[in-house]
N, C-alpha and C positions, 0 to 999 in steps of 0.2 A: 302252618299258615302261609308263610311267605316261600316256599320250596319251590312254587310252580316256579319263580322266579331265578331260580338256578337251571331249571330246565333245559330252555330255548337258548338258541345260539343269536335268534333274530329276531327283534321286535320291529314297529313301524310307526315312526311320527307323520301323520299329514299336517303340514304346518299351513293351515287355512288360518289366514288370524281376522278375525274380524273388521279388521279397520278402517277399508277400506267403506264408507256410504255411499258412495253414487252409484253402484250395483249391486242387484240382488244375491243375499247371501244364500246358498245352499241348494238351489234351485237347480243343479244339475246333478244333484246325488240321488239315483233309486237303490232299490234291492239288486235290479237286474247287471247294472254297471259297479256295483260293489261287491259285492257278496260273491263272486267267483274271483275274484284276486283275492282277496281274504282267506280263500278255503284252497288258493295253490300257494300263497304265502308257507299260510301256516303259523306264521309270528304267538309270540307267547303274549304279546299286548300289541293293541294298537291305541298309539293316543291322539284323542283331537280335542279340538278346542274347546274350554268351557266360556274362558273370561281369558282377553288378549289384555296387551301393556294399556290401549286407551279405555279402559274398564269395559268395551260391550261387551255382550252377551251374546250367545249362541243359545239359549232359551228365554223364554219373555219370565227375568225376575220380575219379584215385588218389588223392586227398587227402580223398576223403569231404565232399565240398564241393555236392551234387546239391539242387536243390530237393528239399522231402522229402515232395510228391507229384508229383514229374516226371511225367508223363501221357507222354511221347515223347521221346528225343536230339532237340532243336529242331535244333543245327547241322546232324546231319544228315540233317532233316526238308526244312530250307531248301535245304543242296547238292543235295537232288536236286529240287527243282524249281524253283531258278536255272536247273541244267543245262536243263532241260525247255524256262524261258523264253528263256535264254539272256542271262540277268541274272548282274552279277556279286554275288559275296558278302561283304559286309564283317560284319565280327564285331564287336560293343559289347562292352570288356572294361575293367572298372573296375581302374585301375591303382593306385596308394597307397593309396586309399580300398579298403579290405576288412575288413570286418568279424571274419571267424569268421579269417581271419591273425592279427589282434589277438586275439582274443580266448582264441586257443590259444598265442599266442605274445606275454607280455604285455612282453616285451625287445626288440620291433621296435617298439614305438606313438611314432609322433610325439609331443614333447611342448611344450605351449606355452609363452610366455616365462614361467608364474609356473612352469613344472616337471610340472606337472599333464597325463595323457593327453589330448590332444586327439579329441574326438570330433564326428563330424557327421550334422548333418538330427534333432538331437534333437528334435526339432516333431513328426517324425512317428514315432510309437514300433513300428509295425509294422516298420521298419525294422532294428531293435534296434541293439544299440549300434555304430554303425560309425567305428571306429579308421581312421585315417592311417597307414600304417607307414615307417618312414624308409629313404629309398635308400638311408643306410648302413648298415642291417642284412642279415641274411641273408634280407631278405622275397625278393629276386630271384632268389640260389642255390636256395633250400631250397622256392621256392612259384612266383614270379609265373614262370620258369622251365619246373617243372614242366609248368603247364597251358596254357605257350604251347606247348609239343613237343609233347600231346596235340593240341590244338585244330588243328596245323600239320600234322600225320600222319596225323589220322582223319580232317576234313575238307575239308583244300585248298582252304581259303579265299580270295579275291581281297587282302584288304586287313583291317586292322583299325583301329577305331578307340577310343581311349583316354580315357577319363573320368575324373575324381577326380586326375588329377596337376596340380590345383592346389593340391592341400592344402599344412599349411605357413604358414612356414616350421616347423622345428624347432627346438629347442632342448636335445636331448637331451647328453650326455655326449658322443655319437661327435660331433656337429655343434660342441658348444662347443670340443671338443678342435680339430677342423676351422679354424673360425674363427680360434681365436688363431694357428693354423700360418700362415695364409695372410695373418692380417694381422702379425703380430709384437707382437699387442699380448700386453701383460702386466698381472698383479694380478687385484685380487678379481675375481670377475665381475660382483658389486651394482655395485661402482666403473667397471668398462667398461660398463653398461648405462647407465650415467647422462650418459656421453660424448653431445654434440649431434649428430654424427656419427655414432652406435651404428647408427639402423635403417637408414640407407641403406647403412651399410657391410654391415650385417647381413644385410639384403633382398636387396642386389645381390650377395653370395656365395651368398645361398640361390637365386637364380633360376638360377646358372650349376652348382648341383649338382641343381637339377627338369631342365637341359641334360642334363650328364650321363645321368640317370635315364632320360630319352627316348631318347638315343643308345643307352643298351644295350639295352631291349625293343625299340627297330629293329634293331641289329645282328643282333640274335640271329634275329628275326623273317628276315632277310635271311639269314641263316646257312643256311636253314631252305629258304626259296624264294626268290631276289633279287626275282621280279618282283612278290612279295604289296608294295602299298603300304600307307602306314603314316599316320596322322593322330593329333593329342591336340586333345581337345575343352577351345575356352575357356582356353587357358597362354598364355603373351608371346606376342606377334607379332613383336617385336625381332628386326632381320637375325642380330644376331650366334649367334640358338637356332635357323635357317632350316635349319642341315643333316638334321636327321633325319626330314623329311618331305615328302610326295611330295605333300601337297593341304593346306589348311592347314583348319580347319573350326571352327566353335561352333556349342550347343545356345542360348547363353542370351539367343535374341533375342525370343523369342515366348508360350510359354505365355500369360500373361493379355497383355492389350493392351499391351504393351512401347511404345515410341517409336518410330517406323520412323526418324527422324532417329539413332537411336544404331543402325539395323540398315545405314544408310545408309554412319554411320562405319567401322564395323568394318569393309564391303568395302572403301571406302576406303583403307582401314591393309592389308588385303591384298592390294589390289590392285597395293602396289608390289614386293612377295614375288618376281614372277618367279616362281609358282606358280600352278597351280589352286586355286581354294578354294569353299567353299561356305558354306552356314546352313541350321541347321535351323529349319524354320517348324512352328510348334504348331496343328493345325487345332483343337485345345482350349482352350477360356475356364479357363486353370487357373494360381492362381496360390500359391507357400508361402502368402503371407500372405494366404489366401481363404480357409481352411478349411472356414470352417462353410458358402460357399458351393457348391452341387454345380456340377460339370463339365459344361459344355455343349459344344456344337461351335460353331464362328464359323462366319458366314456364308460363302459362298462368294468374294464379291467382299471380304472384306474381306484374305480368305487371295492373293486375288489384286494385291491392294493392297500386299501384303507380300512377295510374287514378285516384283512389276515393282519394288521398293523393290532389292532385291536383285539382279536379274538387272540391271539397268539400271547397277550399278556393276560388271560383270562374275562376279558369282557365279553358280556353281546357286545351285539352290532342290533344299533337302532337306527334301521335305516329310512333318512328323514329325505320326504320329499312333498312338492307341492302341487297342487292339483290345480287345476284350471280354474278363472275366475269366479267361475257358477260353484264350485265343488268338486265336481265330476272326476273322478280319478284318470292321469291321461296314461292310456294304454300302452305307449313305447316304454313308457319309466315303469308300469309295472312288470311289462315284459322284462327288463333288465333286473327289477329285485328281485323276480324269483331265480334270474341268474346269477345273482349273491345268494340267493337262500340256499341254491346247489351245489354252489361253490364252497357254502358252509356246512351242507349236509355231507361232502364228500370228507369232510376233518370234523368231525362233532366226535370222535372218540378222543382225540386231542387236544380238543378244546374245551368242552364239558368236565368239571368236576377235576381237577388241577389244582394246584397250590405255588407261589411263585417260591424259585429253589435258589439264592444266590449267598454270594458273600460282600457284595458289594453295595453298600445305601447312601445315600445321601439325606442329609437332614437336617430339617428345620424346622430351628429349637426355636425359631423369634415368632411369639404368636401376630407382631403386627405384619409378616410378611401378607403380600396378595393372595386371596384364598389359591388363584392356579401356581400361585408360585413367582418369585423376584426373577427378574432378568438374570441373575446370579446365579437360581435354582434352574434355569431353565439352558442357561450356558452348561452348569456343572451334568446335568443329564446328556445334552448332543455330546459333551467331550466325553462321558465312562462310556456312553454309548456307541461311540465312532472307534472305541478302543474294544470293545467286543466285551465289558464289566457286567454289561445287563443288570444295570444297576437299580432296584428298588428306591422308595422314597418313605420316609416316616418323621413325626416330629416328636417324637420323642425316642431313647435310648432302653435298648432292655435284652436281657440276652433271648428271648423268644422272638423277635422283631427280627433280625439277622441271622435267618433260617437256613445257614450252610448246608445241612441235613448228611445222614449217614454215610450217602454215596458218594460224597465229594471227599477227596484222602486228603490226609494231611499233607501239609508244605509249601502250600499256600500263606498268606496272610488277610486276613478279615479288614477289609477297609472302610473306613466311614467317611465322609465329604463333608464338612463344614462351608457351604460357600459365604459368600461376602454377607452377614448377618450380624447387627447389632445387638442380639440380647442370646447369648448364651448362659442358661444357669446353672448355678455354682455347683448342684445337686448332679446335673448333667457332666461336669467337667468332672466331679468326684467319681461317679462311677466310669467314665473314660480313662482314667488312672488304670484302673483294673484293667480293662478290659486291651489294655495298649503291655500291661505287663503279661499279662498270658497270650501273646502273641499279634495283637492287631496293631495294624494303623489307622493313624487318625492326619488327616488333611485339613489346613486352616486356611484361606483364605481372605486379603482385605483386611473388613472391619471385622472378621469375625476372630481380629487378634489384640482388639478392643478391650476387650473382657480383660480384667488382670490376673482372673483366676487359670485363663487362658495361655497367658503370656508365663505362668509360671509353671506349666505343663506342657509347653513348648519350649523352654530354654531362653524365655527372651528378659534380658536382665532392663532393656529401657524400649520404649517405642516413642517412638517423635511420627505423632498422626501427619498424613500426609506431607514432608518434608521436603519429596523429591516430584517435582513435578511429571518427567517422564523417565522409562526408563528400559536397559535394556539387556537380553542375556547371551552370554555364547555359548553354545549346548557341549558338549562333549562329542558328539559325533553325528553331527546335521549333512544332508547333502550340500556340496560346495563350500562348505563352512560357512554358511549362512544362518544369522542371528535369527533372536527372537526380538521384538519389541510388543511392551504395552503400553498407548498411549492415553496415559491414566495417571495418578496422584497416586504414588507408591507411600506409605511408613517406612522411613527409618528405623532400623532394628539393632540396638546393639544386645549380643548373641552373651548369653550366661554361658558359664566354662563348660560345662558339659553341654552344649549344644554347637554343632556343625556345619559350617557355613558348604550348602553343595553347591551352591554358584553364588558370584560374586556378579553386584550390580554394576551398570556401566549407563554413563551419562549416553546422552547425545553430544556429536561433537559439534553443535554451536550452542549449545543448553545455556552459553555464561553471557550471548550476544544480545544484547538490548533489542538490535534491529530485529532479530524474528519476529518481535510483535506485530509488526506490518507485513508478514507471511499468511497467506489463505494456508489453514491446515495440511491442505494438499500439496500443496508446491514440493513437486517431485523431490530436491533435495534437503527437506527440513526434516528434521528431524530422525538425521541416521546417526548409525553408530561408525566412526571412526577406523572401521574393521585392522589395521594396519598398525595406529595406536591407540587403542578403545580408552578413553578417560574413566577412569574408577569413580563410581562414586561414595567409595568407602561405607559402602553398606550391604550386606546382604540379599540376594533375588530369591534366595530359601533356604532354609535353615532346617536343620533336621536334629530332632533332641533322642538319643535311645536311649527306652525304659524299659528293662527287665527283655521279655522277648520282642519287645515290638520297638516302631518308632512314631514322632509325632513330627509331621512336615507340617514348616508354614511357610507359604508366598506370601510377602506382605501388599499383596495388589489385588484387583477387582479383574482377576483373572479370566475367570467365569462369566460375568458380565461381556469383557472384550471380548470372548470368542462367540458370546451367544451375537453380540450388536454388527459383528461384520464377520465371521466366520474365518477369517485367519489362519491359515494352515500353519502356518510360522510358531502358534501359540500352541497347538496341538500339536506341535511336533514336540515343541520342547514338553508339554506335560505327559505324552508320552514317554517319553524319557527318563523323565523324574520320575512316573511310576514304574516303571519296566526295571528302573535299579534301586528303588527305595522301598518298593511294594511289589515282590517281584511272584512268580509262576499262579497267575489268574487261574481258574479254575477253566478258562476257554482260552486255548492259545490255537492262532490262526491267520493266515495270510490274506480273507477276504476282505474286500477293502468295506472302507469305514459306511458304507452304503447296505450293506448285508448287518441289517438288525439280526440281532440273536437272543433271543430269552431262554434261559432256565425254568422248565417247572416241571411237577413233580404229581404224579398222579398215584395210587394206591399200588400199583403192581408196576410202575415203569417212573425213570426219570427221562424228561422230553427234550430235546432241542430244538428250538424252533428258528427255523431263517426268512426272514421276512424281503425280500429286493427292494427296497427304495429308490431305486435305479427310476429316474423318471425319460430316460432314454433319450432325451435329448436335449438340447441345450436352453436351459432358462435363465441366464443370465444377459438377461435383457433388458435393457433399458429405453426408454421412450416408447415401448409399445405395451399393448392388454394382450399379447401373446404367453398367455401362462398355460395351456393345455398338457393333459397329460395321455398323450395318447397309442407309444410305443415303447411298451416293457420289456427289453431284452431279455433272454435268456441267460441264466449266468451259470456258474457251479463249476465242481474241480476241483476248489480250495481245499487247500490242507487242515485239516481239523485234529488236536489235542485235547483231548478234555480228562483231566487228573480224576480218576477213580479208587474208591477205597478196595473194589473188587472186580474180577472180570467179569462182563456181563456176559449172559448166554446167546443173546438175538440184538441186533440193528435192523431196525426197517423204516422205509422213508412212505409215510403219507404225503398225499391220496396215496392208493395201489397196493400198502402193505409189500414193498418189496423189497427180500434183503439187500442190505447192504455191508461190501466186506470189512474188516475191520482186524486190527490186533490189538494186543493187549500187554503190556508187560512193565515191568517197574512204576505201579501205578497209574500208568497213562493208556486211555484208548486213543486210538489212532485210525482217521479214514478220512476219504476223499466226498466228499461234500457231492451228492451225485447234481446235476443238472437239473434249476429248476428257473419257471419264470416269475412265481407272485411268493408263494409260501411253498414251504419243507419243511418240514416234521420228520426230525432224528428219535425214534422211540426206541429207548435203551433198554431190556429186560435182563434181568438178572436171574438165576437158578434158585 
């Protein structure tokens, strides 16, 4: 049913959203100016709008919901010349998020924890007020219902996809009555709010009733056609909310110059779904917080930089673009996608039908984290990633999830990431016992040495939460013997006898002076380390417990946090460090720098390497201006490449071109030079 959807390398969002009233909607869309970009596309779906975040309509419902100068029925303007290209149809239908719902119906509006209607995108007022409405009102009977039977009947759509069911949580009457059912708590509700325990308990029932909410706009959607598939844009990635969809998808990777390191992640975390999935790419410089700047188009190569970012961890590329006021699709921007669609069809053997192949995951086990992931999670990806780990994501533990695979030889060590996370369970920390005596590591971070069952699989006989205000490390062998600091609320850690203190923490040398209080953060000299006589602060920077064949590191600081919120080379030097002698021969060892993404995966007849340039060529560290473009990708390559094999491979060759590349082989290890590329390389390794 859903295969087509592995197929394509490239799908195509037009993000015309309805909302705007003072001009006609649709009015410049025919056959003649659609339907040949379509048919040189190629895309495996194209999606347009059914229903945007302020509820209108792009067909005149029953519910009086129509833009209200519709120019055309768009759905089915699009059904009939998908039919034509032979494209399928996916429909954008803003689910919680509806405005004119709420707005007629002010007993469904989500409300937030003070009580108060929740409303969103109030930045932009064209939008007017757009209400959240709660899965447990009758928004889904009496509305979202309705106009999925219409949309289902009149146009026979391939697939839909779902926007705004991230809103939330609630706090309404039906939701608090909800909550106390399911946990048995009791008393005022001031007094249950105030429990340390309230938001996770809270978050984590409200993520399993946005579950619910998806399950039934699929079933019903299925009720309707089994084979239409279903997607929600941007919600948990979490296995345990995996049933009610057929591809898993997000919009929020791109608009203004996003990170490709965090578009990076996201495949990652999907890529262990045991789905298809995709991302949407923004061929537009557009960002909320740009306003007052106007919307430009990116360059070609940079949209392409943002493809190979994504296809290279196994996704399409859904490349999203907007059309001109009327509709009309503008000719430059599709001129450019089918120069991403080329660009992908020259790598569609390496990108198509893969499997991600590593040893390295990170994970998270706390269901109230953010569905994209904590600041913690998103720091711990740039640092495995700037170390060349090509690290996977998953939330839960299992030995099929950390998929080393045949090709990879022994001698390595299996590593897992814990970053700063409050609820790790016990179940979770039981089976980490094992899996650290047959050889792996496991890394803790922060709060995620909270847990006591934690602290007792680490070596930590006491923890005193946050105890040191700041704090700082000397590495073992830094350039110029230059520290590390994190300036963050460290734990105190006193170390059980079988655990290992590998660096000792150290104050700042005015940490005891009253007067820094009246210091702005910044003032060049606060906050250093003493280099000459560093002050001890008699406690641990990381601790290392060995069990059986492995070992289990904890930093007791919000490590990952610090290097995602300011990038720090300081911090990455030292966790370098700690991993390179605690977690030592990666399965990619290499001299390119931390800019040259590298993913592992693994195809039926080949194990792949993929190098992605990040390199955005020139200097964005700017401040006080909108100068963020990305518009000269240098050329790079050269790098020495290592990668531990269980056997010698017969052929190396780098896509595009299929061209060998030399190589040796011996004591386990292949060995070659990284040939010369400018966006993406593909190392495709064949064995005999």
């Amino acid at each position: 049913m859903k295969g087509w959807l592995e197929e394509s390398v490239m799908n195509v969002l037009v993000d015309y959203y309805p909302e705007v009233q003072a001009r006609p909607y649709g009015t410049g869309n025919t056959e003649g100016n659609t339907l040949p970009w379509l048919e040189a596309l190629r895309p495996g779906y194209v999606c347009v709008y059914a229903k945007g975040h302020s509820g209108r309509t792009t067909w005149r419902s029953s519910l009086g919901t129509a833009h209200q100068k519709l120019g055309q029925d768009m759905p089915r303007f699009f059904r009939d010349v998908t039919r034509k290209s032979g494209t399928r149809l996916v429909l954008y239908f803003s689910g919680m998020l509806d405005g004119l719902a709420g707005e007629r119906n002010p007993g469904w509006r989500i409300q937030g924890l003070d009580g108060v209607d929740a409303t969103y995108f109030g930045d932009f007022p064209h939008l007017g007020k757009v209400y959240a409405c709660c899965p447990r009102s009758a928004f889904f009977e009496e509305w979202v219902s309705v106009q999925l039977r219409e949309l289902m009947t009149a146009y026979d759509p391939d697939g839909f996809w779902f926007d705004g069911d991230w809103a939330g949580p609630c706090y309404c009457e039906r939701c608090r009555a909800h909550f106390r059912t399911e946990t048995g708590w009791e008393g005022e509700w001031e007094a249950l709010r105030q429990r340390p325990d309230f938001n996770v308990r809270y978050v984590t029932l409200w993520r399993k009733t946005e579950d619910a909410w998806r399950n039934r706009c699929r079933d019903f959607i299925k009720s309707l056609k089994p084979e239409c598939v279903y997607s929600a844009g941007n919600v948990s990635p979490r296995r345990e909310f995996l049933r009610p969809f057929d591809w898993r998808s997000g919009d929020f990777f791109s608009p203004g110059f996003f990170k490709l390191s965090d578009m990076a992640r996201m495949m990652r975390w999907y890529a262990t779904l045991g789905i298809p999935y995709d991302a949407y790419l923004c061929d537009t410089s557009f960002t909320h917080a740009r306003k007052h700047v106007r919307s430009r188009s990116k360059t070609a190569d940079r949209m392409m930089q943002e493809a190979a970012t994504v296809a290279a961890n196994g996704g399409a590329v859904g490349y999203w673009t907007f059309p001109q006021g009327d509709g009309e699709w503008i000719p430059s921007r599709m001129r450019k996608a089918i120069a991403v669609r080329d660009f992908l069809a020259q790598r569609e053997s390496v990108f198509l039908h893969t499997a991600p192949y590593g040893e390295t995951a990170i994970v998270v086990s706390d269901p109230s984290v953010p569905p994209m992931g904590s600041r913690a999670v998103e720091g711990a990806h740039d640092v495995l990633a700037a170390l060349h780990r090509s690290p996977i994501l998953m939330d839960e533990c299992g030995a099929g999830l950390l998929t080393c695979g045949k090709e990879i030889a022994a001698g390595g060590s299996p590593l897992l990431v814990f970053p700063e996370q409050a609820v790790i369970p016990d179940a979770t920390v039981t089976w980490l016992e094992g899996f650290v005596r047959d050889g792996g590591t496991v890394l803790f971070t922060g709060d995620s040495l909270l847990s006591p069952a934690v602290q007792a699989l680490a070596g930590i006989a006491r923890l005193d939460a946050l105890a040191i205000p700041d704090g700082h490390v000397i590495l073992h062998d830094a350039p110029f013997g230059e520290p590390t600091g994190i300036d963050a609320p460290w734990h105190r850690l006193t170390p059980a006898d079988d655990a290992t203190e590998l660096y000792p923490l150290y104050h700042s040398w005015d940490h005891d002076n009253p007067d820094i209080a009246t210091l702005t953060n910044n003032w060049p000299m606060h906050g250093m380390l003493c280099e000459s006589r560093p002050t001890p602060a008699n406690a641990p920077a990381a601790l290392c417990r060995a069990l059986g064949k492995g070992n289990v590191i904890a930093i007791p600081a919000p490590a990952f946090a610090a290097y995602r919120d300011t990038g720090d080379p300081q911090i990455l030097r030292w966790l370098r460090e700690l991993l390179r002698r605690n977690a030592p021969a990666p399965a990619i060892a290499t001299d390119a720098p931390s800019w040259v993404d590298m993913t592992l995966r693994a195809r039926a007849d080949a194990l792949i390497l993929h190098c992605v340039n990040h390199n955005n060529g020139r200097d964005l560290s700017l401040l006080g201006t909108q100068d963020t473009w990305v518009d000269e990708i240098p050329v790079v390559g050269g790098y020495a490449l290592a990668l531990r094999l269980s056997r010698a491979p017969s052929r190396v060759t780098a896509i595009p071109g299929d061209t060998p590349v030399p190589f040796t082989y011996d004591d386990g290890t292949l060995r070659l030079a990284i040939p010369a590329f400018r966006i993406h390389l593909a190392l495709v390794i064949t064995f005999h």
